[in-house]
Structures are given as structure tokens and as C-alpha cells.
N, C-alpha and C positions, 0 to 999 in steps of 0.2 A: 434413477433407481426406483422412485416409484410405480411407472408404468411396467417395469419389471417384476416386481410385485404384484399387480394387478393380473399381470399374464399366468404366473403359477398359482396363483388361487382359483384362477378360471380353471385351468386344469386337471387342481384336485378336487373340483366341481363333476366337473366332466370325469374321473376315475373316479371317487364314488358314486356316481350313477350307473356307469356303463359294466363296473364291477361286479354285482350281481348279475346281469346279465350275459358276462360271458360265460359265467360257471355254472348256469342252465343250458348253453349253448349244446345242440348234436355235433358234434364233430362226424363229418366222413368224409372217404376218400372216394370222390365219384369218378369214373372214369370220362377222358373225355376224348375224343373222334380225332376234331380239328388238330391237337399239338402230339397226337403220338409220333414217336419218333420208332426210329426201324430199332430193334432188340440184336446187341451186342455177344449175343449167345457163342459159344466156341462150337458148337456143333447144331446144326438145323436142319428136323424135315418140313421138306416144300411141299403141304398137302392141299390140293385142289377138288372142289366138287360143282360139277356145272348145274344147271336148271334142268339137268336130265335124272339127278341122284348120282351122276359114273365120277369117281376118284380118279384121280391124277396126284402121279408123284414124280416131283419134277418137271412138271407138261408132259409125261408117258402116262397113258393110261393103264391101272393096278388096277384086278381085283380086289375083293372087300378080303379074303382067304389069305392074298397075296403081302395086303396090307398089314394085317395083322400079324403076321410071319416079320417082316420089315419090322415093325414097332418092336418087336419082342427080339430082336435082333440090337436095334440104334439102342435100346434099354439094357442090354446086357452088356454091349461095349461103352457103354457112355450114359447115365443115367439121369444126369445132365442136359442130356440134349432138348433142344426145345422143336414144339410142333407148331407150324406156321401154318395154319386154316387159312384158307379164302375159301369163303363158302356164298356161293350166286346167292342174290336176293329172293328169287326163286324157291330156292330149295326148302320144303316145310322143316320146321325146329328139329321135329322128333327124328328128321334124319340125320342131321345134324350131333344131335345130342348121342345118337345112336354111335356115331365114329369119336366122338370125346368120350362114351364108351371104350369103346376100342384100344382108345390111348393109352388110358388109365388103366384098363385090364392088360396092357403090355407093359405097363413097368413105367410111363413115363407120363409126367405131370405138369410139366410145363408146358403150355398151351395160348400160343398167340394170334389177337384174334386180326385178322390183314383185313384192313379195311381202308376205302381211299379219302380221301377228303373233299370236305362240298365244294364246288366251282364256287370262286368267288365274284 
């Protein structure tokens, strides 16, 4: 009995110390690479951009014109639908950022970002 004793007073040792410092803690939700898993979405565009800037939907190469027509399209049937980016290592931000434009100005806000995982 008594060493049982001894263990829960350790305890509430260790919970009033550690007690203030959880409720200082940041809490966030960081994203992480290695454990994503593929998105469950009921409807998805496959949107590709190589290290040249040129879009792909599907693996068929679209216009940026053609693209935007499509988004504003999958947005009115389905508002829901999610966008799968793979966007080449290559490719600067602001172009990038330029067709998450595009998304968002067609009506659709869900946006996944494909990416693979490091060799282990």
C-alpha cells in the first residue's frame, strides 16, 4: 500500500508543475509531408504544372483560358470538388500562386497540395 502511495504523490508533483506549462503552450496544426495520405474527395481535378509553367489536366495539356472555363464549370456542378496541384520543384511560387488564383476565382476552394514522399 505504501509504495502505492508514494507513486501518486510523485504524480501530483509532476501535474503541478507541468500544469502551468501546458496552458502557456502554442498549440498548432502543422502540416506534415511524410504521413499525408491521398484525399477522399467525391469529385477531383488532376491539375499538373511542369518546370516549363504549361498546365496539365488530367496528363492533357490545357490552356490557362481553357483552365479557367473548366474550374468555373467543376464549381458550378459540384462546389465541393477538390483541386489536386502537383506543381514541379521548378516552377517559381508566383506562378504557382497565380493558378490558386485561378481556383479560387472560379468558385472552388479546396485545394490539395500532391506531393511525394522522401526516400527512405
Amino acid at each position: 500500500m505504501t509504495p502505492l502511495i508514494d507513486v501518486m504523490l510523485v504524480l501530483l508533483v509532476i501535474f503541478i508543475i507541468a500544469a502551468p506549462l501546458m496552458a502557456t503552450s502554442l498549440r498548432l496544426d502543422l502540416p506534415q509531408a511524410t504521413g499525408a495520405t491521398p484525399s477522399s474527395a467525391p469529385t477531383t481535378l488532376a491539375l499538373a504544372m511542369d518546370d516549363q509553367g504549361r498546365l496539365f489536366l488530367a496528363s492533357d495539356p490545357i490552356s490557362p483560358e481553357a483552365l479557367r472555363a473548366r474550374i468555373r464549370q467543376a464549381a458550378q456542378s459540384n462546389p465541393a470538388t477538390e483541386v489536386q496541384l502537383r506543381a514541379d520543384r521548378g516552377v517559381p511560387y508566383g506562378e504557382v500562386a497565380t493558378v490558386i488564383g485561378w481556383i479560387q476565382e472560379g468558385g472552388l476552394s479546396r485545394i490539395g497540395f500532391v506531393t511525394e514522399s522522401p526516400p527512405r
